[in-house]
C-alpha positions as CSV (number, residue, x, y, z in Angstrom):
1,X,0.0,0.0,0.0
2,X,1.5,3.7,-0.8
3,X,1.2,6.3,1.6
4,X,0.7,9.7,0.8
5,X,3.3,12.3,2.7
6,X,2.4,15.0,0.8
7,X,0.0,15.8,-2.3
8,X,0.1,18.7,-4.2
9,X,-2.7,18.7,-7.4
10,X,-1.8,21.2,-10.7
11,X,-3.3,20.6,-13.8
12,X,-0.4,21.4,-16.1
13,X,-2.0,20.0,-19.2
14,X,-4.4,17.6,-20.9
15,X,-3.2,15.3,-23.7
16,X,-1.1,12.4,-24.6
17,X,2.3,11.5,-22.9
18,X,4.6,9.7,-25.6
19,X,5.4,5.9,-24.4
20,X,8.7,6.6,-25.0
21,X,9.3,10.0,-22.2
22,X,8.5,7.4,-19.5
23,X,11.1,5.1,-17.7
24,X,10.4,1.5,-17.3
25,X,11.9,2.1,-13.5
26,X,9.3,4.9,-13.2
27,X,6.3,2.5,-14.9
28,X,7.2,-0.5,-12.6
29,X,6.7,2.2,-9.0
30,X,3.4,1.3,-9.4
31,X,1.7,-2.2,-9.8
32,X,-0.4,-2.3,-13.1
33,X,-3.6,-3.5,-11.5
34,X,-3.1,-0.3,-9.0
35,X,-2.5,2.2,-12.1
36,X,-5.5,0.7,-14.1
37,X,-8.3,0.7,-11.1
38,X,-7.5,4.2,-10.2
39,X,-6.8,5.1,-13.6
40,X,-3.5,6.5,-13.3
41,X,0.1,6.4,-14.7
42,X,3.6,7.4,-13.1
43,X,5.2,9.7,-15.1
44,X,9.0,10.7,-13.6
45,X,10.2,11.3,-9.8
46,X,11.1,14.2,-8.7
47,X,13.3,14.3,-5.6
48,X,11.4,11.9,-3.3
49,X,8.0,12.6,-5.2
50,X,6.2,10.4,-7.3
51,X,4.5,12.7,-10.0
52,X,1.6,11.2,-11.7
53,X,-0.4,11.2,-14.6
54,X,-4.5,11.0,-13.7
55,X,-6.7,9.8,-16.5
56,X,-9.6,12.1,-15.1
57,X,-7.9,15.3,-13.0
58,X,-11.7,16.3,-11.6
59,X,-12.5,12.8,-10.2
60,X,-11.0,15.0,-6.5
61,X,-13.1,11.9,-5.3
62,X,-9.8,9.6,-6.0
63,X,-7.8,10.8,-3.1
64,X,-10.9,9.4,-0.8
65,X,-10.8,5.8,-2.6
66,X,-9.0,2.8,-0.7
């Protein structure tokens, strides 16, 4: 199970992320069954952060989800 220390939400932009911009290291962070049934998709690490893609940004209703 993750934890979340901090979250911080932005909307930087909608659209399509090229395959090829994401690290397999970054993909594997997070287990494929997780990334699918929440719908999202690690895109790089930033310091200690894990910054993610969301297929919906409005769902806010995510962060409640277990």
């Amino acid at each position: 199970m993750f934890t979340i220390i901090r979250l911080e939400v932005a909307v930087l932009a909608f659209g399509h992320i090229p395959e090829e911009h994401i690290s397999q290291e970054i993909i594997k962070l997070i287990p494929a069954e997780i990334a699918q049934h929440y719908g999202v998709v690690p895109v790089e690490c930033r310091g200690q952060a894990l910054v993610i893609a969301i297929a919906d940004p409005t769902d806010v209703s995510l962060l409640d989800r277990n």
